[in-house]
C-alpha positions in Angstrom: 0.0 0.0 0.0 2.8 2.5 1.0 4.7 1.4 -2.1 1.9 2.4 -4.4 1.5 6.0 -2.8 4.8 6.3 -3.0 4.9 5.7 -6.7 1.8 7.6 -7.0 3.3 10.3 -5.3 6.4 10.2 -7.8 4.5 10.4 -10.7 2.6 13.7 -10.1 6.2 15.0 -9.0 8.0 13.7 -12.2 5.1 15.0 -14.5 5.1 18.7 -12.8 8.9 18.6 -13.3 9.7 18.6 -9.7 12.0 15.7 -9.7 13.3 13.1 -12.4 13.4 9.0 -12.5 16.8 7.3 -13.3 17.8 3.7 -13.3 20.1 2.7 -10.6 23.4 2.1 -11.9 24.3 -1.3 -9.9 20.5 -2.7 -9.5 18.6 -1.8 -12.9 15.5 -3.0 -10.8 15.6 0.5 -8.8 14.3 3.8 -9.8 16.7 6.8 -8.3 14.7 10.4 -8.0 16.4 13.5 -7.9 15.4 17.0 -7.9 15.7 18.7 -11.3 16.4 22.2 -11.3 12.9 23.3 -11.2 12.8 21.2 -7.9 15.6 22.7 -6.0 14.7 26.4 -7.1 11.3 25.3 -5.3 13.1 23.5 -2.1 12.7 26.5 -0.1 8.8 26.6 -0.2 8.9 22.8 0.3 11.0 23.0 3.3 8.3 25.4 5.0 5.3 23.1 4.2 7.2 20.0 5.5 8.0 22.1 9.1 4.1 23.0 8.9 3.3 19.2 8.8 5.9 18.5 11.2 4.4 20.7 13.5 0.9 19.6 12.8 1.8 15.9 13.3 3.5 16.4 16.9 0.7 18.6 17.6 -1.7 15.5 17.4 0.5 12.7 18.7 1.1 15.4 21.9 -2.8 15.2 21.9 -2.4 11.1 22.1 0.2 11.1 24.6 
């Protein structure tokens, strides 16, 4: 189930240019994603959305504690 959000996930980032797909070099059965330039140029914005669902999270779990 994760694996399939996680391709799912990849897909819509490849196919807005955020990152691209290679082939791993030593295991052709891997997919390698990496930032293209339109990705890193964004990383900034990214970074603030991922600390607002950091927060958000341990915000819930303290709720659960």
């Amino acid at each position: 189930m994760i694996d399939a959000a996680v391709s799912q996930v990849a897909g819509e980032m490849i196919a807005v240019n955020l990152v691209a797909a290679y082939r791993d070099r030593r295991d052709k059965r891997k997919r390698v994603l990496a930032l293209t330039s339109d990705g890193k140029a964004r990383l900034p914005d990214l970074e603030r959305v991922w600390e607002a669902i950091e927060a958000a999270t341990s915000d819930l779990l303290d709720d659960f504690a």
